[in-house]
Structure formats: C-alpha cells, structure tokens
TIGUZA-768067 format. One record per atom (N, C-alpha, C): x, y, z; residue in one letter; atom name; residue number from 1. Coordinates in Angstrom, 3 decimals. Each point is the difference from the previous one (the first is absolute). Last residue first. Example, Ala and Ser with C-alpha at 12.3 -4.5 7.8 and 13.67 -1.06 7.14 Angstrom:
2
       xx       yy       zz resn name resi
   12.850   -2.250    7.080    S    N    2
    0.820    1.190    0.060    S   CA    2
   -0.770    1.090    0.730    S    C    2
    0.290   -5.720   -0.070    A    N    1
   -0.890    1.190    0.000    A   CA    1
    0.900    1.200    0.000    A    C    1
// end
This chain:
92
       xx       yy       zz resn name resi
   83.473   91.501  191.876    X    N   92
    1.494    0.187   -0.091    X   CA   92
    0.119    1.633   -0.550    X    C   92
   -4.282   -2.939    2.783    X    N   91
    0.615    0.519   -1.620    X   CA   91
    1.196    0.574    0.535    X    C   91
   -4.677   -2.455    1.933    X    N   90
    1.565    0.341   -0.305    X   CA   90
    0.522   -0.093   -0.561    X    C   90
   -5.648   -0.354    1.769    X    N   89
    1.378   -0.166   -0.936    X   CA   89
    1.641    0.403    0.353    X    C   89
   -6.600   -0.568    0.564    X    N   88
    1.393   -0.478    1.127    X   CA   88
    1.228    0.330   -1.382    X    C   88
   -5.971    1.462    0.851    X    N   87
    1.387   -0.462   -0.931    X   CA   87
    1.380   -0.090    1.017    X    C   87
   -5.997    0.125   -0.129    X    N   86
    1.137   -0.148    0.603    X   CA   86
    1.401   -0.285   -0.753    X    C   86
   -5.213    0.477   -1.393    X    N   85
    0.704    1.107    0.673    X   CA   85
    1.087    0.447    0.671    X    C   85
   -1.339   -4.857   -2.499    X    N   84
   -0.593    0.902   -0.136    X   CA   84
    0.658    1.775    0.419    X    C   84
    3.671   -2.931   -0.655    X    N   83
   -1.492   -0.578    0.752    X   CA   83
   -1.088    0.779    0.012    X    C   83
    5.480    0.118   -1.900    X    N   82
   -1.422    1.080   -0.033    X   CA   82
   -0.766   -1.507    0.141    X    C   82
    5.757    0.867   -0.774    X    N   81
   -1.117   -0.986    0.335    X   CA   81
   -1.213    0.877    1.232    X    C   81
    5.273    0.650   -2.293    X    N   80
   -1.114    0.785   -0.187    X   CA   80
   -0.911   -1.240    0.867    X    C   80
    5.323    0.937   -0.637    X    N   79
   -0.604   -1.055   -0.650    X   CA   79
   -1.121    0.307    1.062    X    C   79
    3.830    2.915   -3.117    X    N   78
   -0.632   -0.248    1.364    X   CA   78
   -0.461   -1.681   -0.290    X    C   78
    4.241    3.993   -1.843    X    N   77
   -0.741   -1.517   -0.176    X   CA   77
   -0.835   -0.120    1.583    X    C   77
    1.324    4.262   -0.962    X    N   76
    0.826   -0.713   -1.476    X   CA   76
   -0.870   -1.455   -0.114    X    C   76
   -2.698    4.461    1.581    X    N   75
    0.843   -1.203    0.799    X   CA   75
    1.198   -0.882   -1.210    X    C   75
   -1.657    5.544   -0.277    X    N   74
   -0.371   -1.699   -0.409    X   CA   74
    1.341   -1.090    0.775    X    C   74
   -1.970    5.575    1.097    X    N   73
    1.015   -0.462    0.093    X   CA   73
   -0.389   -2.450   -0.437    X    C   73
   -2.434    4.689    1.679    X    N   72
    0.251   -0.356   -1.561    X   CA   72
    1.096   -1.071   -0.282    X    C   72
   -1.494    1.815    4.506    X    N   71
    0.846    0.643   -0.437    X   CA   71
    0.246    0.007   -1.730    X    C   71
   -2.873   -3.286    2.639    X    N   70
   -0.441    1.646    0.310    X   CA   70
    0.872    0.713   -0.632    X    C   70
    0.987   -5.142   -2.195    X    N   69
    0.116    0.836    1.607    X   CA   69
   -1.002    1.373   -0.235    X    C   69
   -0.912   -4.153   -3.296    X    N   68
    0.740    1.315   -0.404    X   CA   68
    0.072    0.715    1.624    X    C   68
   -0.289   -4.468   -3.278    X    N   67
   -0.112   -0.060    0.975    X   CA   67
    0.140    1.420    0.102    X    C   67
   -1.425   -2.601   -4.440    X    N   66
    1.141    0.638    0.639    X   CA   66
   -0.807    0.616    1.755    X    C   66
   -0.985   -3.576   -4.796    X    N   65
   -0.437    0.840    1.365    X   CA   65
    0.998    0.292    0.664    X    C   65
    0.125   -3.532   -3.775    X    N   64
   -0.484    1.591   -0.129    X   CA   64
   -0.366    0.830    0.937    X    C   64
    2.692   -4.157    0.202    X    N   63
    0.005    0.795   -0.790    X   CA   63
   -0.430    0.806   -0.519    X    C   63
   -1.370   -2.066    4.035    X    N   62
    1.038    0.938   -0.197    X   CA   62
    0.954   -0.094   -1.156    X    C   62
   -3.944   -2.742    0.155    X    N   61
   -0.330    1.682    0.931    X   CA   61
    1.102    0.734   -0.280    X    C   61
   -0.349   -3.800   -2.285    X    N   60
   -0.537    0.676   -0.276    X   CA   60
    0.257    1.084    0.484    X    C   60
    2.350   -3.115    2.158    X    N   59
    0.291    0.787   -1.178    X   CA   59
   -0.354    0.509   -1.130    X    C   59
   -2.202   -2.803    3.806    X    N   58
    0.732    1.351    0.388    X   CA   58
    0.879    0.392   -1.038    X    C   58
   -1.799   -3.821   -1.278    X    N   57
   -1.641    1.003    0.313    X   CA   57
    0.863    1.189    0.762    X    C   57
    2.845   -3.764   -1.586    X    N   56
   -0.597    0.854   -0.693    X   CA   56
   -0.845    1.145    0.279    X    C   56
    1.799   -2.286    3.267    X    N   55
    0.902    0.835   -0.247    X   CA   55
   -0.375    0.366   -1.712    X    C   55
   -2.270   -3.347    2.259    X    N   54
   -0.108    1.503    0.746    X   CA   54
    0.819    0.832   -0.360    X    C   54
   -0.249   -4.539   -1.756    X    N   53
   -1.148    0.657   -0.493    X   CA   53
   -0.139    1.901    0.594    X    C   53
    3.858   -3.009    1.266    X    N   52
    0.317    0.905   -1.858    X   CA   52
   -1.615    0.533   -0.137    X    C   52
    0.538   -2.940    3.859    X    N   51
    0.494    1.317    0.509    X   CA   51
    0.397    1.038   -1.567    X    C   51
   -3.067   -4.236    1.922    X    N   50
    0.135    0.579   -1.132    X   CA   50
    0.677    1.587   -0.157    X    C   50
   -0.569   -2.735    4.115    X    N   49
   -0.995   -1.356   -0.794    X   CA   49
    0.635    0.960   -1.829    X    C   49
    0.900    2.668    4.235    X    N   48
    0.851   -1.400   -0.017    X   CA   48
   -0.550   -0.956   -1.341    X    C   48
   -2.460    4.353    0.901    X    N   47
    1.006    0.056   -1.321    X   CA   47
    1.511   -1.408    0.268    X    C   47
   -5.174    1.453    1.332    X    N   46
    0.546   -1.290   -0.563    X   CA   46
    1.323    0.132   -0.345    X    C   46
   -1.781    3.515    1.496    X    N   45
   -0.780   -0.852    0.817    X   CA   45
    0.463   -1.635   -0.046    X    C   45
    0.614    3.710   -3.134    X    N   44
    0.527    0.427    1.227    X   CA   44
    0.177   -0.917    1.227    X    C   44
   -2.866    0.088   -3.922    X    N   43
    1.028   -0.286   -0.515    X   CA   43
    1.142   -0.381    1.451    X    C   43
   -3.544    2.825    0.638    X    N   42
   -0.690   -1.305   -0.725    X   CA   42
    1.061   -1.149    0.484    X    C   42
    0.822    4.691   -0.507    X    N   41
    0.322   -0.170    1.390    X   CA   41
   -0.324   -1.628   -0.272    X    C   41
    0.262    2.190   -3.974    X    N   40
    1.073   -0.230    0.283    X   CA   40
   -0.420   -0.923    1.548    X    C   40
   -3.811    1.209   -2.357    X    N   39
    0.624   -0.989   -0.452    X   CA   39
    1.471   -0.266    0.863    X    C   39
   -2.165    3.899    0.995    X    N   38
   -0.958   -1.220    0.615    X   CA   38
    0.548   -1.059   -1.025    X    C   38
    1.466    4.081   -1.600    X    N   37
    0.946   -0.588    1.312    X   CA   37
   -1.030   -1.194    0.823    X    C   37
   -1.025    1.217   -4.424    X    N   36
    1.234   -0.513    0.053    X   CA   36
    0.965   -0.139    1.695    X    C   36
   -4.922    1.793   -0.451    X    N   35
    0.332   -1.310   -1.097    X   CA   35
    1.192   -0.331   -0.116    X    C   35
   -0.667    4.510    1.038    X    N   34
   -0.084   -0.677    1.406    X   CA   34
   -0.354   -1.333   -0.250    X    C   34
    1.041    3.349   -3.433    X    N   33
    1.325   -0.523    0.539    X   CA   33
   -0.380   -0.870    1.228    X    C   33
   -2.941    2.874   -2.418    X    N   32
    0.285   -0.904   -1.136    X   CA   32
    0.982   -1.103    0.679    X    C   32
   -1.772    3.500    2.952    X    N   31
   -0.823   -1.238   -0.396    X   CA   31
    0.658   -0.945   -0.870    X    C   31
    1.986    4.290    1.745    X    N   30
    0.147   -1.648    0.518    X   CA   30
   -0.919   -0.657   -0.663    X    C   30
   -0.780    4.745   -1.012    X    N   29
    0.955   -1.424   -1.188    X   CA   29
    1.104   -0.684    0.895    X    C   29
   -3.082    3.022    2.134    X    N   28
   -0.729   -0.587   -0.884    X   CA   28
    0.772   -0.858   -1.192    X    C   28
    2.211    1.055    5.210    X    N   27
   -0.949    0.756   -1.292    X   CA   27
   -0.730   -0.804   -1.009    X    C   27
    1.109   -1.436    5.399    X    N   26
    0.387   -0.275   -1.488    X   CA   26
   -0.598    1.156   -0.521    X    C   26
    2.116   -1.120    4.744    X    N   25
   -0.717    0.832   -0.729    X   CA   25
   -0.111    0.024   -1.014    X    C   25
    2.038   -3.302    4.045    X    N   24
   -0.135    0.277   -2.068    X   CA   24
   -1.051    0.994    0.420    X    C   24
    3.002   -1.050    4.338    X    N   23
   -1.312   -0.174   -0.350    X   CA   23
   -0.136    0.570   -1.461    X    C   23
    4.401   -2.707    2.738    X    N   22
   -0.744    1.594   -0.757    X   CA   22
   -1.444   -0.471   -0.004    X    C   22
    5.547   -1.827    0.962    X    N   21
   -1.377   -0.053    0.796    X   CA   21
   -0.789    0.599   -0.755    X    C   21
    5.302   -1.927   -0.428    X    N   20
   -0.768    1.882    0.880    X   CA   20
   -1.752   -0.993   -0.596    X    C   20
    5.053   -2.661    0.448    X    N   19
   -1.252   -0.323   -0.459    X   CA   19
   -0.329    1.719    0.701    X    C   19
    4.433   -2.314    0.715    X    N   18
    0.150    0.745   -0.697    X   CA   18
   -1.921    0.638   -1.065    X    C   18
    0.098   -0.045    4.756    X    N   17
    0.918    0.067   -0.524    X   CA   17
    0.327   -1.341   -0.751    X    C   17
   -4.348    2.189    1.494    X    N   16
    0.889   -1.136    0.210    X   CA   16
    1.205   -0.501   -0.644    X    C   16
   -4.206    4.292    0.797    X    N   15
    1.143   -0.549   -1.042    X   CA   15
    0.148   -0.818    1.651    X    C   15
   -4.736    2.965   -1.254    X    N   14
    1.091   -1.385    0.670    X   CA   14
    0.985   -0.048   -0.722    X    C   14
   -3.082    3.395   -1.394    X    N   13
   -0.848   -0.249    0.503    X   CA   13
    1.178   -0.803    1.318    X    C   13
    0.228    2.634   -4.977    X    N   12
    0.581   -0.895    1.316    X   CA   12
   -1.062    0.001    1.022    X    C   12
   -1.899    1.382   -4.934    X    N   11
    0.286    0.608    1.333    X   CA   11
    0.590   -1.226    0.909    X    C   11
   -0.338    0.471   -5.438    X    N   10
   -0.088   -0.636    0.887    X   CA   10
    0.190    0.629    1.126    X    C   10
   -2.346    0.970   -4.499    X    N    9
    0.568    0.503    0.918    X   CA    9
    0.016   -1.252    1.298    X    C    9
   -0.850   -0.012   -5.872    X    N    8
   -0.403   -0.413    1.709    X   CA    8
    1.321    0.650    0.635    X    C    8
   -0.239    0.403   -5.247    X    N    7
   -1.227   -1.328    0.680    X   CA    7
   -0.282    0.119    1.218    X    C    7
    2.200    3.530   -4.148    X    N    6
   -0.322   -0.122    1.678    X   CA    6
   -1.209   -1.161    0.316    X    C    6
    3.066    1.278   -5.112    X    N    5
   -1.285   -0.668    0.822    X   CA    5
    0.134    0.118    1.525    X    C    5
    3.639    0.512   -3.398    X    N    4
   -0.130    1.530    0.563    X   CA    4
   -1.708   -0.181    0.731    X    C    4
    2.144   -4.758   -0.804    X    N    3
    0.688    1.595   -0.496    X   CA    3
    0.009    0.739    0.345    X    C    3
   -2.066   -3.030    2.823    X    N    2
    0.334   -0.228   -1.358    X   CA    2
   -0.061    0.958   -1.020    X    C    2
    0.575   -0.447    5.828    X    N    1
   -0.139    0.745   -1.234    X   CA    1
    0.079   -0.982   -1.165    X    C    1
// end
C-alpha cells in the first residue's frame, strides 16, 4: 500500500523461514513504484561493494509503503524485494 493506494497483491506461493515467497499481482500504481524496487534489488546485488547505496534505495520503499496481512493488519517493519513477478520478504 501507499497510503490508501493498492499496488499489488502478493500470493505465498513458498516460505523459508524467516523469508515467505509470492507471486506480485500488480495494480496500476505499481508502475510508479516498480523503478524503485528494480533499483533496490540492483543495489541488492552489490550491496557488499556499497551497503549505504542499498539501504538508501530500500528506504525509499519503506518509508512510504506499507505492508498490509489479508486481515488488514500492517506489518510494523518488513524488508520487501520484487523481481519482475516474484517477491520474497519478512516482516516483523
């Protein structure tokens, strides 16, 4: 979610404890947001070589994006990561 915005439905798909699994269902305002997570994962990749560059590009995300359970219910703190159709995370 960004704000009261619906970006994507994640469906579990795999968990690996403490990691769950999903396939992204995006709505139409992932787009603005699917530029910041193809930067974060990027980032992701490198993050031994430049571990502050990644932890900028993920605190884009989650300072404005909220995680939200079936039940409504917001994750307090997650940490998110989207590959094209595929998303992996855990959250507190």
């Amino acid at each position: 979610m960004h704000g009261r915005d619906f970006l994507a439905l994640l469906t579990v798909t795999d968990h690996d404890w403490p990691w769950l699994h999903a396939n992204l269902s995006p709505a139409p305002a992932f787009d603005a947001w699917r530029s910041a997570f193809d930067d974060e994962r990027r980032l992701l990749e490198r993050i031994d070589d430049d571990a502050e560059a990644w932890e900028a590009a993920y605190d884009v995300i989650s300072s404005a994006l909220t995680l939200r359970d079936p039940e409504g219910t917001d994750a307090e703190m997650f940490l998110l990561h989207i590959d094209g159709d595929a998303a992996w995370w855990r959250s507190a």
